[in-house]
PDB file of N, CA, C and O in Angstrom:
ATOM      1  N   UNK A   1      -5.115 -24.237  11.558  1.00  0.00           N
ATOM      2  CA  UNK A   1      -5.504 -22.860  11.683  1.00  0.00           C
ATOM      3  C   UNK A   1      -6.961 -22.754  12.122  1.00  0.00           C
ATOM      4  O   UNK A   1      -7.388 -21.936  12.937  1.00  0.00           O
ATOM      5  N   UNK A   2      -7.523 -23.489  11.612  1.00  0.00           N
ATOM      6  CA  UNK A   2      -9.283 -23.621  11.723  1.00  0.00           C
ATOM      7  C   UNK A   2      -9.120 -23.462  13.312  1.00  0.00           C
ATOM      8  O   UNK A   2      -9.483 -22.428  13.874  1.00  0.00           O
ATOM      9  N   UNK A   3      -8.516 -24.616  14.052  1.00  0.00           N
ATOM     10  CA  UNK A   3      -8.630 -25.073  15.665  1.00  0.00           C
ATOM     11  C   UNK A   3      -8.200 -23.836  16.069  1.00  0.00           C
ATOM     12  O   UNK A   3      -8.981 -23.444  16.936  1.00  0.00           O
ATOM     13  N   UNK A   4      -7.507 -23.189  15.903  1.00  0.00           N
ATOM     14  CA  UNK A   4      -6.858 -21.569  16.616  1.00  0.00           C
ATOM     15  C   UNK A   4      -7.820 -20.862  16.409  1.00  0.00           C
ATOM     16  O   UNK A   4      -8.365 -20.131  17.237  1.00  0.00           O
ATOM     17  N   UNK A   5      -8.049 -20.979  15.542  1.00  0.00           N
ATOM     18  CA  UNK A   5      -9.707 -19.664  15.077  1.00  0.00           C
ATOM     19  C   UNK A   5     -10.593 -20.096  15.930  1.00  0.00           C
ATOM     20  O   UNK A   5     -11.300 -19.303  16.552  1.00  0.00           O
ATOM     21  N   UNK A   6     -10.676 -21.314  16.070  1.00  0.00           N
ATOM     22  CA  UNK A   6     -12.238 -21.295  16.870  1.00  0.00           C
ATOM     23  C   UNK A   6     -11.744 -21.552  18.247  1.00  0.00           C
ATOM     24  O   UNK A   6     -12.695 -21.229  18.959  1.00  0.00           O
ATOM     25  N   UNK A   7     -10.611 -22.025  19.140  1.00  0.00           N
ATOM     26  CA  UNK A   7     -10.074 -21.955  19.850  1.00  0.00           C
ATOM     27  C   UNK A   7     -10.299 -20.183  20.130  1.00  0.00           C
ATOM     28  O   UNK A   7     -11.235 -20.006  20.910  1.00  0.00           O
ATOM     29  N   UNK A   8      -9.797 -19.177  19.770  1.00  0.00           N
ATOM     30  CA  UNK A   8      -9.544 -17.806  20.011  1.00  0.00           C
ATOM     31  C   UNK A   8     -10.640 -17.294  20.147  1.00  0.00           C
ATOM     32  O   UNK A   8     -10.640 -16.376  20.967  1.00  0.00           O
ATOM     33  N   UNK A   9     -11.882 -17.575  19.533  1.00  0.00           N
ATOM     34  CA  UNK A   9     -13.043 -16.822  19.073  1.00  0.00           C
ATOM     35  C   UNK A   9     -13.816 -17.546  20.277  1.00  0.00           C
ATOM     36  O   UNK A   9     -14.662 -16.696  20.556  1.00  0.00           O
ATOM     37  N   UNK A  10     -14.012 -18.586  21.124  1.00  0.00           N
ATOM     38  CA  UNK A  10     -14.602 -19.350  22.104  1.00  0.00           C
ATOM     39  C   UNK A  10     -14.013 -18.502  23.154  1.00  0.00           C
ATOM     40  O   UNK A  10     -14.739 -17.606  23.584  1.00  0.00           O
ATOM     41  N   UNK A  11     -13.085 -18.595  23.540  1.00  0.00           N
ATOM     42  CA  UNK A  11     -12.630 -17.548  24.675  1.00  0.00           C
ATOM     43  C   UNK A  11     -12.892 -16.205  24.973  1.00  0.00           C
ATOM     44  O   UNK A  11     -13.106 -15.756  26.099  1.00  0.00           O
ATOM     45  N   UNK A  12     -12.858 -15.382  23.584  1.00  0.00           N
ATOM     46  CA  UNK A  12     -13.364 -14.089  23.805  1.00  0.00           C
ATOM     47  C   UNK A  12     -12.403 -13.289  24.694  1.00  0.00           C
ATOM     48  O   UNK A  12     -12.972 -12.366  25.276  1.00  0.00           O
ATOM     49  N   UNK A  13     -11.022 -13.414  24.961  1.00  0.00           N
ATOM     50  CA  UNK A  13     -10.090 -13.036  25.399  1.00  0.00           C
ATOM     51  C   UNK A  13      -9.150 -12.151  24.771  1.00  0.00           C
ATOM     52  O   UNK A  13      -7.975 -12.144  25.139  1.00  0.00           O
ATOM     53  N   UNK A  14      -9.543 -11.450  23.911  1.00  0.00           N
ATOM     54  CA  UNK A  14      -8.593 -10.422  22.867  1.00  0.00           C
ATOM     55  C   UNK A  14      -7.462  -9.575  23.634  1.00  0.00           C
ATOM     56  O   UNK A  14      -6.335  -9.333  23.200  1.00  0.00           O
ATOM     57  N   UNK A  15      -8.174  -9.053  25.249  1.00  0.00           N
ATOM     58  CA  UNK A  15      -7.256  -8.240  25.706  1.00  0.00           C
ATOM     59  C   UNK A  15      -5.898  -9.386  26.178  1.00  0.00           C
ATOM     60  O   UNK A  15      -4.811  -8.994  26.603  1.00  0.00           O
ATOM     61  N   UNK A  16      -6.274 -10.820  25.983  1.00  0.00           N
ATOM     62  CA  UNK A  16      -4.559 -11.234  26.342  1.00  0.00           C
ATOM     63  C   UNK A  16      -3.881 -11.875  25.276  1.00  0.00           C
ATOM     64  O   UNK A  16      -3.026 -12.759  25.336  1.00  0.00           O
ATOM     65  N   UNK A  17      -4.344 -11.351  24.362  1.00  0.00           N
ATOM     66  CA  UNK A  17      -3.330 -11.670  22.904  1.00  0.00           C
ATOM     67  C   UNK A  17      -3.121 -10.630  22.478  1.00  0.00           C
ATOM     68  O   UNK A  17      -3.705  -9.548  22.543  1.00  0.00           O
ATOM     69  N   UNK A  18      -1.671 -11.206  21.721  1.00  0.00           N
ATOM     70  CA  UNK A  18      -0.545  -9.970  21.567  1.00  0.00           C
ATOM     71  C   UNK A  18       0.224 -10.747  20.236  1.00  0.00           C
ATOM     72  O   UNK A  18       0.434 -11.939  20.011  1.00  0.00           O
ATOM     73  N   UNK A  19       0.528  -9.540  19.492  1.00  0.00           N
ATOM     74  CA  UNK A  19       1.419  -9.686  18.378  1.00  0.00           C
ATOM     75  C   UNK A  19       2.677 -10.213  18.222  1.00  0.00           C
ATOM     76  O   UNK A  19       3.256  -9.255  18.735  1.00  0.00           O
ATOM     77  N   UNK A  20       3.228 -10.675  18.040  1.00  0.00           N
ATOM     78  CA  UNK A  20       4.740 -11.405  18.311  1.00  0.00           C
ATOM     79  C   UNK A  20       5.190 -12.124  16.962  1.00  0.00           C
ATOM     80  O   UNK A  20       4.481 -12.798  16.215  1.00  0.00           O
ATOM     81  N   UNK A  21       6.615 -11.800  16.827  1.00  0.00           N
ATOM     82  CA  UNK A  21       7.246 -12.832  15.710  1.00  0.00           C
ATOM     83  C   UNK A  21       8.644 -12.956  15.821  1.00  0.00           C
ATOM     84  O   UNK A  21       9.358 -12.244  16.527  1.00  0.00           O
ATOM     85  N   UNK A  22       8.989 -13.827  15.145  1.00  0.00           N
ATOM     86  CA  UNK A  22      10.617 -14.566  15.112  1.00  0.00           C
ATOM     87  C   UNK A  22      11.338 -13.225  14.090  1.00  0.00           C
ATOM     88  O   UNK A  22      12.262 -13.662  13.405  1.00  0.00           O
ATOM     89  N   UNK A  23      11.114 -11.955  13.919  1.00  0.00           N
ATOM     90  CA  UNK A  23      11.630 -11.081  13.027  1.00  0.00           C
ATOM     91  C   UNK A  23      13.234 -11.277  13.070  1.00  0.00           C
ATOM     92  O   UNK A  23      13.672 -11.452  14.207  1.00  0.00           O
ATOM     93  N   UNK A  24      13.913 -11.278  12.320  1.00  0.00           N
ATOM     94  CA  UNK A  24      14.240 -11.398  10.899  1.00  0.00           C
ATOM     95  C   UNK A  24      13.626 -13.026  10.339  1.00  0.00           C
ATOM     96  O   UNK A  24      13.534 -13.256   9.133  1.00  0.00           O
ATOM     97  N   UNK A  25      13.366 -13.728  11.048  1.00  0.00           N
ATOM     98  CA  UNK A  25      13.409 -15.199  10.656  1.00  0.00           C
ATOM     99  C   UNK A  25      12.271 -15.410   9.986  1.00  0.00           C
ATOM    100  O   UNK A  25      12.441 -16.228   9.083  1.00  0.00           O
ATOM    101  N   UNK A  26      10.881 -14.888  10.087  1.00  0.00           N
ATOM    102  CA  UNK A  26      10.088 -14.964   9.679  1.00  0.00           C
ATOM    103  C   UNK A  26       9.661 -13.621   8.504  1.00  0.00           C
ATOM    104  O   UNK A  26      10.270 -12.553   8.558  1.00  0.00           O
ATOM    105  N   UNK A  27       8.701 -13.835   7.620  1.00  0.00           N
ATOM    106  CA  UNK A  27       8.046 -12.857   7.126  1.00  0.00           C
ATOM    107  C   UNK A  27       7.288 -12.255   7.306  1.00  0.00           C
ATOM    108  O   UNK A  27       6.181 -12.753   7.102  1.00  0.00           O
ATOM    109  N   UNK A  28       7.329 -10.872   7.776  1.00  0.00           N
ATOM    110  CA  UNK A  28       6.869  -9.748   8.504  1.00  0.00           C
ATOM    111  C   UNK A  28       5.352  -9.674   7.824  1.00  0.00           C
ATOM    112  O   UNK A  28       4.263  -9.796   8.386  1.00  0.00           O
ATOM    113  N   UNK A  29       5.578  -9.494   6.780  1.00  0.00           N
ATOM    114  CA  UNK A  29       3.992  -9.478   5.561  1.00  0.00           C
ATOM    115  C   UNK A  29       3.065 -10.179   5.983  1.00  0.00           C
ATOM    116  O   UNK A  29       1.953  -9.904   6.432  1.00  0.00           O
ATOM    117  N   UNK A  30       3.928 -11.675   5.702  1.00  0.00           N
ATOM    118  CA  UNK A  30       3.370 -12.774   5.734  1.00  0.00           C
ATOM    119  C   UNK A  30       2.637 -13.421   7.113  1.00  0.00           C
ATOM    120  O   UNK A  30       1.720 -14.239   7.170  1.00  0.00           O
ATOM    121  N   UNK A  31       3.290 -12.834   8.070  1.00  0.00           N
ATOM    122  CA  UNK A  31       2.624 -13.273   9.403  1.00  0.00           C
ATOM    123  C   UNK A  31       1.906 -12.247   9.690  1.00  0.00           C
ATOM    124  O   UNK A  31       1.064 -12.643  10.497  1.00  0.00           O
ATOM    125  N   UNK A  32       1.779 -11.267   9.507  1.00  0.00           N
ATOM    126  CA  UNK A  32       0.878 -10.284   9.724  1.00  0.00           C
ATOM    127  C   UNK A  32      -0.469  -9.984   9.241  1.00  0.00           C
ATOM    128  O   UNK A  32      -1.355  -9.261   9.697  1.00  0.00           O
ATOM    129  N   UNK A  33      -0.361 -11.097   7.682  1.00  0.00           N
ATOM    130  CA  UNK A  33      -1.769 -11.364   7.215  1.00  0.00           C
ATOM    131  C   UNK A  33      -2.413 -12.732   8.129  1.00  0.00           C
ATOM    132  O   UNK A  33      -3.526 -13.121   8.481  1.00  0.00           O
ATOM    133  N   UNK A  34      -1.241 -13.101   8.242  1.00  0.00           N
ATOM    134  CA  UNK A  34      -1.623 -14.865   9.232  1.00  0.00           C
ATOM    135  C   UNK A  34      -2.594 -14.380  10.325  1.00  0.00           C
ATOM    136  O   UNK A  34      -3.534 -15.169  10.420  1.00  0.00           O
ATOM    137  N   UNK A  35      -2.679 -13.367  11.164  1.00  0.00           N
ATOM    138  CA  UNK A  35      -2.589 -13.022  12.412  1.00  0.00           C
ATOM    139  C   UNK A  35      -4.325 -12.016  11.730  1.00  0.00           C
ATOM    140  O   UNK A  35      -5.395 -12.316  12.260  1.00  0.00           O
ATOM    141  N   UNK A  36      -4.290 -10.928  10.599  1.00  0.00           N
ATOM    142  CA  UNK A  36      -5.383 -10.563  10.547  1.00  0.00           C
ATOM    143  C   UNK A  36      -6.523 -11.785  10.236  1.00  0.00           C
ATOM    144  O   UNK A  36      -7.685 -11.670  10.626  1.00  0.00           O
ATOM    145  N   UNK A  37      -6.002 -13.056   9.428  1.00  0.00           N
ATOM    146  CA  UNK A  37      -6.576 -13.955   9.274  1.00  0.00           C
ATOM    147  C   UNK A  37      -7.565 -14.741  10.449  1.00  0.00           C
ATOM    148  O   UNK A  37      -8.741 -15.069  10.294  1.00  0.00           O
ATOM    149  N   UNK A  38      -6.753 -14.928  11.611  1.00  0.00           N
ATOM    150  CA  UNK A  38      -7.323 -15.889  12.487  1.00  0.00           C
ATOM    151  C   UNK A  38      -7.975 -14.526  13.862  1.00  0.00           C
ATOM    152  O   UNK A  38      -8.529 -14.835  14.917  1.00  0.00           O
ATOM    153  N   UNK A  39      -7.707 -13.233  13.437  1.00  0.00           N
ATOM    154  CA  UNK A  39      -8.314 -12.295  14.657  1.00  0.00           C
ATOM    155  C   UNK A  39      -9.457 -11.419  13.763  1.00  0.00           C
ATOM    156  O   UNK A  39      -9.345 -10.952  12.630  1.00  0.00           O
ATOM    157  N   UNK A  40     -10.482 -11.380  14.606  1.00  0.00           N
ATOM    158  CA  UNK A  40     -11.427 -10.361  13.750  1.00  0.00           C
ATOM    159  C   UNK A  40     -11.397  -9.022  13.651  1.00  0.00           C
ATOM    160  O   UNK A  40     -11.573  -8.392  14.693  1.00  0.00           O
ATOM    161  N   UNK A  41     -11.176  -8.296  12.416  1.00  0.00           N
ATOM    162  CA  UNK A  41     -10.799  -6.882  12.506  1.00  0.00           C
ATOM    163  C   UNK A  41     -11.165  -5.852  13.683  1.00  0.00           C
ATOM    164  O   UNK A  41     -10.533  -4.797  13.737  1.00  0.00           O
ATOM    165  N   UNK A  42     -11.997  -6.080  14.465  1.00  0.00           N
ATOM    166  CA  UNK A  42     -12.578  -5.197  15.611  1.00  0.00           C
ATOM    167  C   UNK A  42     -11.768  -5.684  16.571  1.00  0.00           C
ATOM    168  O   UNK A  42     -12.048  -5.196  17.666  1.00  0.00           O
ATOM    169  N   UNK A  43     -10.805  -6.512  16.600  1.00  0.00           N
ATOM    170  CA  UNK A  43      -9.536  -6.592  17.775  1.00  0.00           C
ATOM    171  C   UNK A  43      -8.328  -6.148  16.960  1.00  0.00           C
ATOM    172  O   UNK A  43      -7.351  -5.761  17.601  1.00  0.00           O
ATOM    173  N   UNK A  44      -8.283  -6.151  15.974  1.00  0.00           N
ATOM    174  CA  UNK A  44      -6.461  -6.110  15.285  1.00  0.00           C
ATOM    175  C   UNK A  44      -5.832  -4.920  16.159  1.00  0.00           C
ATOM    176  O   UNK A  44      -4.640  -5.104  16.404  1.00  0.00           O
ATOM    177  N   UNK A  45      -6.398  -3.697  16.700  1.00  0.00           N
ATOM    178  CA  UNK A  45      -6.034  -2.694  17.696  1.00  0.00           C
ATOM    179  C   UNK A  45      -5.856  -3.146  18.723  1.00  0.00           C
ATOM    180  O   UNK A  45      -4.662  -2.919  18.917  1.00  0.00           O
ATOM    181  N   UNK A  46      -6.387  -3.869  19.911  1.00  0.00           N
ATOM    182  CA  UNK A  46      -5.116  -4.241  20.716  1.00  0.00           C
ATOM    183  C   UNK A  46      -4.407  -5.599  20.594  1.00  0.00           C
ATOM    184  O   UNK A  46      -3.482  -5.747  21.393  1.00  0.00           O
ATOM    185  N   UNK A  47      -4.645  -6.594  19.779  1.00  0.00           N
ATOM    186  CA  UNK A  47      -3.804  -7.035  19.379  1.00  0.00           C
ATOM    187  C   UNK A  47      -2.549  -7.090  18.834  1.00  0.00           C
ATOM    188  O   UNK A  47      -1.695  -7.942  19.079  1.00  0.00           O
ATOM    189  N   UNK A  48      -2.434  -5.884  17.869  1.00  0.00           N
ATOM    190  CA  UNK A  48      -1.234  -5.313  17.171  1.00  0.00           C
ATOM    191  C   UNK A  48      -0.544  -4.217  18.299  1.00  0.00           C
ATOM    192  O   UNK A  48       0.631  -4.055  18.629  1.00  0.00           O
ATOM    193  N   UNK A  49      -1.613  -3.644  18.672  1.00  0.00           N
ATOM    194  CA  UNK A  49      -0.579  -2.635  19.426  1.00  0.00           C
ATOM    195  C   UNK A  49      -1.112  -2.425  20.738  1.00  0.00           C
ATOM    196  O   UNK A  49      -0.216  -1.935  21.426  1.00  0.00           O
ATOM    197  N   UNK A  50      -2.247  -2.586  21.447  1.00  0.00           N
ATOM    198  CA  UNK A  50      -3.301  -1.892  22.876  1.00  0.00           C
ATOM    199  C   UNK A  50      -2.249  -2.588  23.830  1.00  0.00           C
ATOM    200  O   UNK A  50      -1.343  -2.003  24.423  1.00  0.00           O
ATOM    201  N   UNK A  51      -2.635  -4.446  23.891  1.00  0.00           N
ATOM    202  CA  UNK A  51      -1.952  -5.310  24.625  1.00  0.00           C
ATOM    203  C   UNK A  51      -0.282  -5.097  25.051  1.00  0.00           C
ATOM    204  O   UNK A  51       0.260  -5.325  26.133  1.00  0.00           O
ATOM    205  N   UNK A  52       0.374  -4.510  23.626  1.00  0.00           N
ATOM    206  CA  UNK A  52       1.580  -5.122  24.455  1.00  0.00           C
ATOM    207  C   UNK A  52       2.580  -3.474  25.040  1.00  0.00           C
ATOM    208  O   UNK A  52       3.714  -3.201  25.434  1.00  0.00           O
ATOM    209  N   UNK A  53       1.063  -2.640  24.715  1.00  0.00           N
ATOM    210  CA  UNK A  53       1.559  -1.237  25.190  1.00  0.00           C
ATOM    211  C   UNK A  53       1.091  -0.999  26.692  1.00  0.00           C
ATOM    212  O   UNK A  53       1.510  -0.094  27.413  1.00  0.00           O
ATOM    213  N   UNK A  54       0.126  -1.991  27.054  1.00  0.00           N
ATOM    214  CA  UNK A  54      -0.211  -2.267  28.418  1.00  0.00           C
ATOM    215  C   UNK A  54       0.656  -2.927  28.870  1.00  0.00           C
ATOM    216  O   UNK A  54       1.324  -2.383  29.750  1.00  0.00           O
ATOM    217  N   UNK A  55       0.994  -4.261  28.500  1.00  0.00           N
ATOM    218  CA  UNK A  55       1.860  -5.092  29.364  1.00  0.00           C
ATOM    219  C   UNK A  55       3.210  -4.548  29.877  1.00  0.00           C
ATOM    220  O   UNK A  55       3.851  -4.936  30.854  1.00  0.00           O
ATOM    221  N   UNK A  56       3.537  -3.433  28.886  1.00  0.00           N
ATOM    222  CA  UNK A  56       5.033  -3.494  28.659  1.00  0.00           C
ATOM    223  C   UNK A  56       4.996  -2.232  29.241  1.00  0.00           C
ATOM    224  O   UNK A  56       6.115  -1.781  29.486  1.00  0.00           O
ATOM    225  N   UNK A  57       3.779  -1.316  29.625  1.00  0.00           N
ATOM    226  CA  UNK A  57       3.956  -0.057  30.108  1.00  0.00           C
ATOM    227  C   UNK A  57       4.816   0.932  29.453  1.00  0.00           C
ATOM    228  O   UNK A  57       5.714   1.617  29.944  1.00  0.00           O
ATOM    229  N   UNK A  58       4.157   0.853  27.660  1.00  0.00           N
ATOM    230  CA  UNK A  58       5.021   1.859  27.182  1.00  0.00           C
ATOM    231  C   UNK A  58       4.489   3.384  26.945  1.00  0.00           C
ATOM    232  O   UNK A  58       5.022   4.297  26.313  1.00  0.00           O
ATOM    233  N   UNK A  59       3.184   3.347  27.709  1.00  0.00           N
ATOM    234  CA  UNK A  59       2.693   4.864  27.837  1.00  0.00           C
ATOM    235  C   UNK A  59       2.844   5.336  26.219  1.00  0.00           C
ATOM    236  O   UNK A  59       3.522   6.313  25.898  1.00  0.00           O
ATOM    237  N   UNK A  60       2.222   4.625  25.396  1.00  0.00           N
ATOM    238  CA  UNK A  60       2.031   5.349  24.067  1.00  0.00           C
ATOM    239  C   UNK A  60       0.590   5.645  23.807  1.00  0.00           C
ATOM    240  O   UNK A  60       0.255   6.227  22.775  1.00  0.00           O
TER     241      UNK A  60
END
């Protein structure tokens, strides 16, 4: 986890990460703290939702 954190945080690339999970297979909770864990709260907005409302062109 450490290497992803500092991997993610060296790039400085927030607008191309995006939220994603194996739902039902995984734990929704549980990966969702995983994910505030390794992103710094001043991205969790398009991470959780900016990115994949751009990619996906869902005009929300």
């Amino acid at each position: 986890m450490s290497l992803l954190r500092t991997w993610l945080a060296a790039i400085q690339c927030w607008d191309k990460v995006m939220f994603g999970t194996d739902w039902p297979i995984v734990n929704l909770g549980e990966y969702i703290g995983f994910i505030r864990r390794l992103v710094p709260e001043a991205h969790w907005e398009p991470v959780f939702f900016d990115n994949a409302n751009r990619i996906y062109g869902l005009g929300l």
